[in-house]
C-alpha positions as CSV (number, residue, x, y, z in Angstrom):
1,X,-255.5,101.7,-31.9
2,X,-258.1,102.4,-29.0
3,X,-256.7,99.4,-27.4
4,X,-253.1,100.1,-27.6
5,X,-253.6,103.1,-25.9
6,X,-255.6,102.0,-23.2
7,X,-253.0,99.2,-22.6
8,X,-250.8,102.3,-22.1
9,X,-252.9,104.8,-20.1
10,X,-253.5,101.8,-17.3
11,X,-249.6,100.9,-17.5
12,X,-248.8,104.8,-16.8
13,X,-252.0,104.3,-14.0
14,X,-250.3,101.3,-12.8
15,X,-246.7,102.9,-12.6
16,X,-247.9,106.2,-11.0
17,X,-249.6,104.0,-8.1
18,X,-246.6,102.3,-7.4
19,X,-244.8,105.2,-7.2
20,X,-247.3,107.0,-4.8
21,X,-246.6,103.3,-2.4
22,X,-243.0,103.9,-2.6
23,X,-243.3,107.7,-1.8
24,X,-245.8,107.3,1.0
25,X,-243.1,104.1,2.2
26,X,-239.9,106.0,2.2
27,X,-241.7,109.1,4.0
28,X,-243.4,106.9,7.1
29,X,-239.9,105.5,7.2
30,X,-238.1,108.8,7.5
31,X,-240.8,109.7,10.7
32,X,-239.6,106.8,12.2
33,X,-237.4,107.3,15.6
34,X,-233.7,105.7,15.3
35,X,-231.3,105.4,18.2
36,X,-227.6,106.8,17.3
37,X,-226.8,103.6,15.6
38,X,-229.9,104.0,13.4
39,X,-231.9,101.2,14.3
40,X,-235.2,102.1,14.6
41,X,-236.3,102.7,19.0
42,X,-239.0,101.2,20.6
43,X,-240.4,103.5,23.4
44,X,-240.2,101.4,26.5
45,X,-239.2,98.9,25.0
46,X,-235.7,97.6,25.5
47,X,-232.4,98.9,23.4
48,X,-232.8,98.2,19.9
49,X,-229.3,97.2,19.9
50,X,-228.9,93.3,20.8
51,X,-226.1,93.2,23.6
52,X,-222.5,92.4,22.2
């Protein structure tokens, strides 16, 4: 029984961790400048958008 719940205490450690990542990901994404075409801009760097 002891074991069993372990098993499911580090799953639910496990699964709250990778949902921290994702949260932490999806935020530094969202703080990241876009041009109008929302590709992300490179200050002094050259357009983001390849020529056409």
């Amino acid at each position: 029984m002891r074991d069993r719940l372990q098993t499911w205490v580090l799953a639910a450690a496990v699964a709250a961790l990778l949902l921290a990542i994702a949260q932490i990901y999806r935020v530094n994404l969202a703080k990241t400048p876009t041009n109008l075409e929302g590709n992300i801009a490179i200050d002094g760097g050259m357009t983001a958008n390849p020529p056409q």
